[in-house]
C-alpha positions in Angstrom: 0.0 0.0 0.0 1.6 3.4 -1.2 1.2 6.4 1.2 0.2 9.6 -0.2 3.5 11.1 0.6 5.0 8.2 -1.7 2.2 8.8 -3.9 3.6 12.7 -4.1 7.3 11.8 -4.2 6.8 9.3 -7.4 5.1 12.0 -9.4 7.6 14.2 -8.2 10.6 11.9 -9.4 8.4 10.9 -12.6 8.3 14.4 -13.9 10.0 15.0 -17.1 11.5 11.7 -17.1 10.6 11.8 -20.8 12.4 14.8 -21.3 15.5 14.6 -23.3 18.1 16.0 -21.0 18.4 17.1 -17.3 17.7 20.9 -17.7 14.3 19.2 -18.9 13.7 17.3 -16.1 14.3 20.3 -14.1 11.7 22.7 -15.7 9.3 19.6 -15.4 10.1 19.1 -11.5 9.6 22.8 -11.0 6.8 23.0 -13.0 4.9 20.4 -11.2 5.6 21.9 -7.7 4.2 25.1 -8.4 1.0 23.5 -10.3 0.7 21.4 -7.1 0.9 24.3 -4.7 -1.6 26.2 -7.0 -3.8 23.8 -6.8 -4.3 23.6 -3.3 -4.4 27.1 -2.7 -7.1 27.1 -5.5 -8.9 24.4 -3.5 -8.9 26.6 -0.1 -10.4 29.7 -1.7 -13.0 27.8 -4.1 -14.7 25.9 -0.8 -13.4 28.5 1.8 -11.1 26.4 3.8 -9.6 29.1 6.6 -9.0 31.8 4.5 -6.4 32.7 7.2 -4.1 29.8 5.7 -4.8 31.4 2.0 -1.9 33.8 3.0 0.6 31.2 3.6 -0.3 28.9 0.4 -0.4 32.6 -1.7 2.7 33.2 -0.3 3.8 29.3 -1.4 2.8 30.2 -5.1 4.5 33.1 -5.3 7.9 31.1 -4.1 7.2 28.2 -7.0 6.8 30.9 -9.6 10.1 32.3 -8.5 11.6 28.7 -8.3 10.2 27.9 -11.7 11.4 31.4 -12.8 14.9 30.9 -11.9 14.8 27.6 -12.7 14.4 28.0 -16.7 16.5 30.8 -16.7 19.5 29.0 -15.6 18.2 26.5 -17.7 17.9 28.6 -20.4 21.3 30.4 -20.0 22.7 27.0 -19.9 21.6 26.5 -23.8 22.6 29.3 -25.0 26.5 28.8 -24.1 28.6 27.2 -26.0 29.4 23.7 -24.5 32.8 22.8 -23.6 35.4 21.5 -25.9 36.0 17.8 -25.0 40.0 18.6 -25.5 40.2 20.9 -23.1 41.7 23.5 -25.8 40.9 27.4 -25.6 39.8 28.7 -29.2 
């Protein structure tokens, strides 16, 4: 029997696995945290769950959408360099 938390953590993992390279994976992982944190703050304010804890989750979603934010711009300014020569030789 799987606990939720193991439930959580495998989707986690799974994320991106089909992507092509690491940076991919990475985009997917921090994509899927701050879809999951939306989510539930969605949840509290569509059936009012203590709107006192709406702060806290808002405050959540704001950190994933920095996280995912700095996490494809790293990613991004990782494609865009050139990659290393394998001989170790300087232009």
């Amino acid at each position: 029997m799987t606990t939720f938390d193991q439930e959580i953590t495998r989707h986690y993992v799974s994320a991106g696995i089909d992507g092509p390279d690491l940076d991919a994976r990475r985009v997917a992982r921090a994509t899927f945290v701050r879809d999951t944190v939306r989510a539930l703050y969605n949840a509290d304010k569509k059936f009012g769950i203590d709107p006192a804890d709406n702060g806290s989750l808002a405050e959540l979603v704001d950190a994933a959408e920095e996280h995912l934010k700095h996490i494809a711009t790293d990613v991004s300014q990782r494609s865009v360099m050139a990659p290393p020569n394998p001989r170790g030789d300087t232009a």
